[in-house]
Structure formats: structure tokens, C-alpha cells
C-alpha positions as a Markdown table, in Angstrom:
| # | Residue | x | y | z |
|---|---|---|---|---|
| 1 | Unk | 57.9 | 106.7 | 42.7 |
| 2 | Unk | 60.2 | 104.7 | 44.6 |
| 3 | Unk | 61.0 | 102.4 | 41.8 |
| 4 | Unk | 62.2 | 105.5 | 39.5 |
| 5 | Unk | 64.3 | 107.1 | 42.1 |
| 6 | Unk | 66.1 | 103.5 | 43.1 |
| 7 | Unk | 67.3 | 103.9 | 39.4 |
| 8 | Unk | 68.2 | 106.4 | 39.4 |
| 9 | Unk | 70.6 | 105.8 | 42.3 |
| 10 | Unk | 71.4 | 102.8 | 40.6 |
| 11 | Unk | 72.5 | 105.3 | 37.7 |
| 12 | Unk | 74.9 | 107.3 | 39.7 |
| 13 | Unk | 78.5 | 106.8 | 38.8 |
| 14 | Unk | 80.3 | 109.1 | 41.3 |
| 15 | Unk | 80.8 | 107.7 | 44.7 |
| 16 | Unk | 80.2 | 110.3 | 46.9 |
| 17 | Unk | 77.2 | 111.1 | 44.8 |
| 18 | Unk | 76.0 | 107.4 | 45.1 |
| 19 | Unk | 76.7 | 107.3 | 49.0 |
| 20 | Unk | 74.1 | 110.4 | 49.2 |
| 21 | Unk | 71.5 | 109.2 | 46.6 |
| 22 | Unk | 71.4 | 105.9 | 48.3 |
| 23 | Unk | 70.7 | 107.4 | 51.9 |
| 24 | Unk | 68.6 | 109.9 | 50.5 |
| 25 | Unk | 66.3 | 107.3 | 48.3 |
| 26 | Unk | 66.3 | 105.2 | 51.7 |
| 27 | Unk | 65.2 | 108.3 | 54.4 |
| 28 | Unk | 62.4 | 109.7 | 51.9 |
| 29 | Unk | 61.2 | 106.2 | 51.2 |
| 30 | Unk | 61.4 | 105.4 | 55.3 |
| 31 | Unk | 59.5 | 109.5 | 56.1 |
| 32 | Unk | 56.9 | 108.5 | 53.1 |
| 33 | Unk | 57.9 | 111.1 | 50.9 |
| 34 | Unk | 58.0 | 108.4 | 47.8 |
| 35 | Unk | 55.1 | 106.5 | 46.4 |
| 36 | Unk | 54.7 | 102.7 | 45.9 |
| 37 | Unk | 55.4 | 102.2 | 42.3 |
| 38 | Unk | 58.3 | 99.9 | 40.1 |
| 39 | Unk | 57.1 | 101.2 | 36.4 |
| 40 | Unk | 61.2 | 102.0 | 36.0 |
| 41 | Unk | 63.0 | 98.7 | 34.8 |
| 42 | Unk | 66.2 | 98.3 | 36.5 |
| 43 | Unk | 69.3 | 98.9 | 34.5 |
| 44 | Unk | 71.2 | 95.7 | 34.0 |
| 45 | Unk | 74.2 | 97.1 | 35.0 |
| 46 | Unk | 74.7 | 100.3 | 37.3 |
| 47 | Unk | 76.6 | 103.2 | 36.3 |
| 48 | Unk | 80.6 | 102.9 | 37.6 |
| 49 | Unk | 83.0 | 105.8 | 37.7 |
| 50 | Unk | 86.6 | 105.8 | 35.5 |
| 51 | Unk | 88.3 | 104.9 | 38.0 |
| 52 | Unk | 88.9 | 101.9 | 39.5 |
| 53 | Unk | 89.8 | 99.4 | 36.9 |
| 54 | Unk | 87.6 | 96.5 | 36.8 |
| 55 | Unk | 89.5 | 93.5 | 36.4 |
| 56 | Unk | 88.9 | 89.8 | 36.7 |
| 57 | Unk | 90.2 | 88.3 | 39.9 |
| 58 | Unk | 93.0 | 86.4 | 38.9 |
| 59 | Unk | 94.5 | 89.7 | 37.4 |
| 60 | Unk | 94.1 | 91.8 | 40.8 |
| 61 | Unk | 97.7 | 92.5 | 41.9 |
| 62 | Unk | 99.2 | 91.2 | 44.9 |
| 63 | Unk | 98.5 | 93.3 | 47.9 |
| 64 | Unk | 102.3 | 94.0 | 49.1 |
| 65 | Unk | 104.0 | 92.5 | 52.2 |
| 66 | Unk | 101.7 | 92.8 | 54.8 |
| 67 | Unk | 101.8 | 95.3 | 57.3 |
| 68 | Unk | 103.6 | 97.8 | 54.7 |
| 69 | Unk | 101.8 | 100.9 | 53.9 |
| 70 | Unk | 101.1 | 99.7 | 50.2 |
| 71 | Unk | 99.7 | 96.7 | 51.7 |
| 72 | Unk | 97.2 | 98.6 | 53.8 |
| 73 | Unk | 96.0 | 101.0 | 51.6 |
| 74 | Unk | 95.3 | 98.3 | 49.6 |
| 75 | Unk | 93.7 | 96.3 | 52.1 |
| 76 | Unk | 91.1 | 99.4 | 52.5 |
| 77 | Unk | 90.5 | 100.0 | 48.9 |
| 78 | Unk | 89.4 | 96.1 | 48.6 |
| 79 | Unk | 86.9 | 97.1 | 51.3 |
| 80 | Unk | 85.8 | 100.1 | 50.0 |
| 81 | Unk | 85.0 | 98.5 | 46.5 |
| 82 | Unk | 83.3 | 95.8 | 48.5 |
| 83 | Unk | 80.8 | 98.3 | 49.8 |
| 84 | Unk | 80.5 | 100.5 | 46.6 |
| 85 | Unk | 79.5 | 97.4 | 44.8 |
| 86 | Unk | 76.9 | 96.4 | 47.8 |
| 87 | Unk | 75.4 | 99.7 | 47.6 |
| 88 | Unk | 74.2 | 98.7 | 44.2 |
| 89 | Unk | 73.6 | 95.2 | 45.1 |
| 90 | Unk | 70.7 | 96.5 | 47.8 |
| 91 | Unk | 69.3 | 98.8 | 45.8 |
| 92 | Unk | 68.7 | 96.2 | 42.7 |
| 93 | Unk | 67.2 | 93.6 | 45.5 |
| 94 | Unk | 64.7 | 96.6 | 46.7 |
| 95 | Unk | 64.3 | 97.9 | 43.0 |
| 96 | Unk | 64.3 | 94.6 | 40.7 |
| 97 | Unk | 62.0 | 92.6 | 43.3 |
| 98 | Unk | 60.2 | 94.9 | 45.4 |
| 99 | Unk | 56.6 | 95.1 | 43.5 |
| 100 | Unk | 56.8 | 91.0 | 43.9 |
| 101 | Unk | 57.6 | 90.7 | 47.8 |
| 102 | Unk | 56.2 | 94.1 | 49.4 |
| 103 | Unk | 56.7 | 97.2 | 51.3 |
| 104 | Unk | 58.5 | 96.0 | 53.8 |
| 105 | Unk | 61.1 | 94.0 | 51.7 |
| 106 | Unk | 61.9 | 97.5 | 50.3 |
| 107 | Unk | 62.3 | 99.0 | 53.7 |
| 108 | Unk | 64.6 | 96.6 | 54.7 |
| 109 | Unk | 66.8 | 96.5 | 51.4 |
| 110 | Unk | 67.0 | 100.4 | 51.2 |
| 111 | Unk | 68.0 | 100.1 | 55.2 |
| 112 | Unk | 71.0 | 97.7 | 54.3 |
| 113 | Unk | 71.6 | 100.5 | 51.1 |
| 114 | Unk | 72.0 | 103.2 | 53.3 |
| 115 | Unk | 74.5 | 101.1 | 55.7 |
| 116 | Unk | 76.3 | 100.1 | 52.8 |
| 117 | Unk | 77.1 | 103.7 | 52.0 |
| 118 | Unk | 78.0 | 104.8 | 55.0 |
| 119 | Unk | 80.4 | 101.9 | 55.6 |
| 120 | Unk | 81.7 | 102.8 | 52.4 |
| 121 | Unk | 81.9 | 106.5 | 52.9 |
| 122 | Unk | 83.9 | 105.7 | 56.7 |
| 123 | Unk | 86.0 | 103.3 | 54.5 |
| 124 | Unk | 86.9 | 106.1 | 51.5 |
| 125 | Unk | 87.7 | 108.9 | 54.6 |
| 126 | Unk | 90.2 | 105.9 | 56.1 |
| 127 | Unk | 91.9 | 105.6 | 52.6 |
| 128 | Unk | 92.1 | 109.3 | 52.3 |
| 129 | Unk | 94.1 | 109.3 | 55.9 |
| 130 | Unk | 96.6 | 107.1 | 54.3 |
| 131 | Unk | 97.0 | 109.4 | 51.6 |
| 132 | Unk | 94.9 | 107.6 | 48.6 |
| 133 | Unk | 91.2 | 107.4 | 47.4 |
| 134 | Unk | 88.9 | 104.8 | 46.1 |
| 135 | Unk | 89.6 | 104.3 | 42.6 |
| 136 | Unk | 93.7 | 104.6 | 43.1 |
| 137 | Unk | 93.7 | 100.9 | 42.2 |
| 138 | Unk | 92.0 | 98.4 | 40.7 |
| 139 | Unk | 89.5 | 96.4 | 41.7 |
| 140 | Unk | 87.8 | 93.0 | 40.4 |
| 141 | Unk | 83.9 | 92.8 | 38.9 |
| 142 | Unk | 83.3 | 89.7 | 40.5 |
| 143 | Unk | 80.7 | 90.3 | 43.1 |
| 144 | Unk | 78.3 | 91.9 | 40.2 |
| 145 | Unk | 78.5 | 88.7 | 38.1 |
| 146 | Unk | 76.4 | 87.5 | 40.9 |
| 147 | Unk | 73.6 | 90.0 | 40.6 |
| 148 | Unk | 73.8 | 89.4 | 37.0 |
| 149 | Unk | 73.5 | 85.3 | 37.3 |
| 150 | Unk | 70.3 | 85.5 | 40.0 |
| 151 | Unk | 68.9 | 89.2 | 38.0 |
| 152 | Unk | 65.6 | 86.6 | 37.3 |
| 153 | Unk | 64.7 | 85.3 | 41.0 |
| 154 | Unk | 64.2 | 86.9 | 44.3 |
| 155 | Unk | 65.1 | 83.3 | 45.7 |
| 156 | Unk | 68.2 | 82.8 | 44.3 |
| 157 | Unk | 69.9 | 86.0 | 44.6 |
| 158 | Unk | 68.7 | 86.0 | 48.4 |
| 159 | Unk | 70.7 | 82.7 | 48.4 |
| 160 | Unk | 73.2 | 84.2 | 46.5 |
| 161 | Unk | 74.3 | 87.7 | 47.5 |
| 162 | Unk | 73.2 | 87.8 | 51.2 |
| 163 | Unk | 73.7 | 84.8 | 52.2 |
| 164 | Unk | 77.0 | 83.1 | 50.6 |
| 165 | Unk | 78.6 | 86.9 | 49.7 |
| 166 | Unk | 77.7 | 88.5 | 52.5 |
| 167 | Unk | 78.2 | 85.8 | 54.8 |
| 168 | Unk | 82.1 | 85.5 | 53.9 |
| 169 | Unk | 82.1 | 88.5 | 54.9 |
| 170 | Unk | 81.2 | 87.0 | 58.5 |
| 171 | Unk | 84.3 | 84.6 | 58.3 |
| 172 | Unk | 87.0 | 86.8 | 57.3 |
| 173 | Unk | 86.1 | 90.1 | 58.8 |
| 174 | Unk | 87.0 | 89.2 | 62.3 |
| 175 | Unk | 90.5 | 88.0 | 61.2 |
| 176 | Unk | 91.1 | 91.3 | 59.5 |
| 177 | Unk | 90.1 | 93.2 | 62.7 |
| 178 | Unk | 92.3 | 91.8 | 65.0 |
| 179 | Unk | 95.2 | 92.2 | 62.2 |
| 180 | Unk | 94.4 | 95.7 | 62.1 |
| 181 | Unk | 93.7 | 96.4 | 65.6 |
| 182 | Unk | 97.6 | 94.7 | 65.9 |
| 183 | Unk | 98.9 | 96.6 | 63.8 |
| 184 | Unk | 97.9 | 99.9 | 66.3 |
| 185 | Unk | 95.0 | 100.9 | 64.5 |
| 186 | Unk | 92.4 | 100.6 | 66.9 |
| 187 | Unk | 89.6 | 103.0 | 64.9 |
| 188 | Unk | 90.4 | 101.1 | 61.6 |
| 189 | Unk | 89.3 | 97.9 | 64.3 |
| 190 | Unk | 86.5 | 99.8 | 65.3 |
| 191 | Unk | 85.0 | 100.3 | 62.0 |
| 192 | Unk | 85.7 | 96.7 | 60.7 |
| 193 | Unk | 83.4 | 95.4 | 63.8 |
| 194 | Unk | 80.6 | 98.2 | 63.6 |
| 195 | Unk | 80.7 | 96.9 | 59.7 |
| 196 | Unk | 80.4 | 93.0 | 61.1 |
| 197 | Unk | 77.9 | 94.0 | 63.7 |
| 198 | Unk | 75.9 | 95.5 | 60.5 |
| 199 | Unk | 76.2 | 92.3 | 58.1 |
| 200 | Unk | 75.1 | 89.9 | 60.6 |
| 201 | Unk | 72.4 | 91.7 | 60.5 |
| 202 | Unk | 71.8 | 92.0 | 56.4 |
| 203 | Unk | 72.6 | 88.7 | 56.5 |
| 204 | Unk | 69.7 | 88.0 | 59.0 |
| 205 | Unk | 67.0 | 89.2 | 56.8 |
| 206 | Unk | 68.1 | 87.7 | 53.5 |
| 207 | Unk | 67.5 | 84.5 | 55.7 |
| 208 | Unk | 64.6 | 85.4 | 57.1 |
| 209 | Unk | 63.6 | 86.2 | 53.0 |
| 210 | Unk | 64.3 | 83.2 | 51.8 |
| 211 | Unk | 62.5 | 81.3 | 54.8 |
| 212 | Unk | 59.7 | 82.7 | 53.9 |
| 213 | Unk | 59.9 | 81.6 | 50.6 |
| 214 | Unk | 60.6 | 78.0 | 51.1 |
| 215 | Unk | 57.4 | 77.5 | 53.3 |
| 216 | Unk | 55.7 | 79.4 | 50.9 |
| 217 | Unk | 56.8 | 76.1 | 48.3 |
| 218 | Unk | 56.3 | 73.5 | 51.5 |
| 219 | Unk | 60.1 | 73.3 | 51.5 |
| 220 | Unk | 62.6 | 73.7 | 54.2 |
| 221 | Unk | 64.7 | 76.3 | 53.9 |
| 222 | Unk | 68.1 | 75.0 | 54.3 |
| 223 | Unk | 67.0 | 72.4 | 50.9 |
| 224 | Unk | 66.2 | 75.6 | 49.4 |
| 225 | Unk | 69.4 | 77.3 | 50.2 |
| 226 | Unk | 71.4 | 74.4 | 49.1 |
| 227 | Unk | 69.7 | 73.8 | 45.8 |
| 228 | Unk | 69.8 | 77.3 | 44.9 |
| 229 | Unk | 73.4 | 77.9 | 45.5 |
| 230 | Unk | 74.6 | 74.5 | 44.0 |
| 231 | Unk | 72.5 | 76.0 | 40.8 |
| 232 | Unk | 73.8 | 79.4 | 41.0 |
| 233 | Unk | 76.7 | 79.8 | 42.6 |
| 234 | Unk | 80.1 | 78.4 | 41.1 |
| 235 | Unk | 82.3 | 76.6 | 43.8 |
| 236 | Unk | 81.4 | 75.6 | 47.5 |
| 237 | Unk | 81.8 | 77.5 | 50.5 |
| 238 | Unk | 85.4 | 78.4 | 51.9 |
| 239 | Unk | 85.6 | 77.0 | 55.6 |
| 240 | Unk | 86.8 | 78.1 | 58.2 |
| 241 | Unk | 83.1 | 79.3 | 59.3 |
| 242 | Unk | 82.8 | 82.0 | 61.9 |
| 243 | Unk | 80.0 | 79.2 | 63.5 |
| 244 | Unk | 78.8 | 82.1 | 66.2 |
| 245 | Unk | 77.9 | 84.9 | 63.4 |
| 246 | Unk | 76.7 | 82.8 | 61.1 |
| 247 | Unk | 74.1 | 81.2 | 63.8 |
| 248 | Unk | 73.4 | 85.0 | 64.7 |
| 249 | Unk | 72.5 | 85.5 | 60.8 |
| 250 | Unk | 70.0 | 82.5 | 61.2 |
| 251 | Unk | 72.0 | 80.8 | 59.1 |
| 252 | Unk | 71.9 | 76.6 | 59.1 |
| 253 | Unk | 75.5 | 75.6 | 59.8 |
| 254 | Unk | 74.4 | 71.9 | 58.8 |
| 255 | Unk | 73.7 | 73.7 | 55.0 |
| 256 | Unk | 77.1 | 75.6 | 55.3 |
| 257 | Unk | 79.1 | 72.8 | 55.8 |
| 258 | Unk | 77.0 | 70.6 | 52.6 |
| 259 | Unk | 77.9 | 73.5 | 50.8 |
| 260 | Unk | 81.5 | 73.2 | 51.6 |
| 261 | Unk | 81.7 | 69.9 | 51.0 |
């Protein structure tokens, strides 16, 4: 059943291994292979390798002066752990809600699963061409606090992890590109857009998600997505906003900046 073998991705500790259980869960679900079912609970926590360290953000160390080789490779492991973690996070969104909001909900979440590991897998090969791996430093456990805080509603973690988590990503990716791409790497630019072409798009449907919900409750969504977030989320929104992606995303720039405010 679909449910059981989400798990057990969710249940995979090693990252390569993750990267292929998560594509594989997503192609036999997409080719049919997998039947409808969610009798598996989701773990509350998936499985993490040794390595890296978790620790809390104000305990990451600083990255190094920037445009140093230290600095870089650490720059790319804060990316990959960014993706390994948002493997899981799609999974759990197709696995802990997909019985309560369909077939199609599934298909889309496994999708953004299986972009999530390959962004991470492109990211790990990057780190390995500077000479380290993923798991060479440590990284924080912030982002799964989220999942944790919204584990009981579809609404709120589609407020939650899509769009406020993902949507920074919108904001600060382009930045980091064109810091890259001036520091000669043009294929480490490459790959930060094809990964900000692909989250304006996850973004997209966790909007289109939660819009459903809110005229489900005769509310409109942007209420929704502020009430939820205020609830749910600690702290506002950082501006600067990247207006144009976030608009792509369908989300309400009137909402972003109440949020910031």
C-alpha cells in the first residue's frame, strides 16, 4: 500500500538510500504499481543518519569569510540538509494526510518528494567536487520542528511548510545564485535556478491546497493563511520579498507583507 511504503521511506536513514526510496515510492505510486491505502501511522520523527550533527540554530557555526573555500562548502552543505530534510517533509504531507484530501494530493506531494531528492542528490555530487560530503558538518533541526508543530492539520502545515518555508526559499535563492554565478561557478548557478524554478512550483500547489480548503470553510484564503501562520508559526516573515516568485507561487503579497508586519 502506498501508505506503508511512504514509511518506510520515511524510515530510511542513509541519504543516498532515501534519495532512491523517495523517487522509487513516487514512480511506482505515479505507474500504479501501489494501492490506495494509509493503515501505516506515520513515524513522528523520520530516521536521520550519524552524521550531521543536529544542532539548534543559534549553535550552527559561522560559515567562514565568504568566497573562501570553507565558506562554500559550507554554503552547499546548508543546502543539501535543506533538501534532505524536505524530502521527509513531502513524504509526511503525502503519508500523514493523504487518506483525508485524495489521490491527487498524494500525487502531487510524492512529485515534490522525488524533486527534493534529486535536488538533494545534484547538491551532495556538488559538495563531493569540493572535496566534502553531506554530513561533514553540522546542521540545525529547525525546519522539522515545523512538521512536528502542524503533525495534526493538513491546513496548517500547508501554511506552514510550503508556504512560509518554502517560500523563503523564493527570497533568498536568487541572491545566492548570482553570488555563486560571481564567484565563476556558473553550474553551481545553474542548479540553484533549476531548484528555484522547482519551488515556485511546490510552492504553487501548497497554495492551491490551502485555497481549497478555505472555500471549503467560506473563508478567504489569504485570512486563512494569516490566522494559521500567526497560530503556528513563531516570528513574522523576513522581507525583502522576491514579489515576482511569490506572485508565480499564487501567493497574496497583501498576506506576506501582514505577516511581516
Amino acid at each position: 500500500m502506498v501508505g506503508a511504503a511512504i514509511r518506510a521511506a520515511l524510515l530510511t536513514a542513509d541519504p543516498q538510500a532515501k534519495v532512491f526510496a523517495a523517487r522509487q515510492v513516487a514512480r511506482d505510486w505515479r505507474l500504479g504499481r501501489l494501492a490506495w491505502g494509509f493503515d501505516a501511522a506515520m513515524p513522528d520523527r523520520p530516521a536521520r543518519p550519524a552524521a550531521p550533527e543536529l544542532l539548534p540554530p543559534n549553535r550552527m557555526p559561522k560559515r567562514g569569510r565568504g568566497g573562501s573555500e570553507r565558506a562554500r562548502i559550507a554554503l552547499w552543505h546548508s543546502l543539501a540538509h535543506i533538501e534532505f530534510v524536505a524530502i521527509d517533509l513531502a513524504l509526511d504531507m503525502a503519508g500523514r494526510f493523504g487518506s483525508e484530501m485524495g489521490a491527487e494530493f498524494v500525487s502531487d506531494f510524492l512529485a515534490v518528494a522525488a524533486d527534493e531528492a534529486m535536488h538533494f542528490a545534484l547538491i551532495d555530487r556538488k559538495l563531493r567536487q569540493l572535496g566534502s560530503h553531506y554530513g561533514a558538518l553540522p546542521a540545525h533541526d529547525g525546519l522539522w520542528q515545523a512538521a512536528e508543530e502542524t503533525a495534526h492539520d493538513v491546513a496548517a502545515r500547508l501554511a506552514i511548510v510550503p508556504m512560509v518555508l518554502e517560500a523563503r526559499g523564493l527570497d533568498v535563492t536568487p541572491a545566492t545564485r548570482d553570488r555563486v554565478r560571481a564567484q565563476g561557478d556558473e553550474s553551481g548557478a545553474r542548479l540553484l535556478q533549476r531548484i528555484l524554478d522547482d519551488e515556485i512550483r511546490h510552492v504553487a500547489i501548497g497554495a492551491r491546497y490551502l485555497g481549497a480548503i478555505a472555500e471549503s470553510l467560506g473563508e478567504s484564503a489569504e485570512n486563512l493563511w494569516i490566522r494559521l501562520v500567526r497560530r503556528h508559526f513563531r516570528g513574522g516573515l523576513k522581507p525583502p520579498f522576491n514579489d515576482s516568485a511569490r506572485s508565480a507561487a499564487g501567493l497574496s503579497l497583501e498576506a506576506c507583507a501582514a505577516l511581516a508586519s
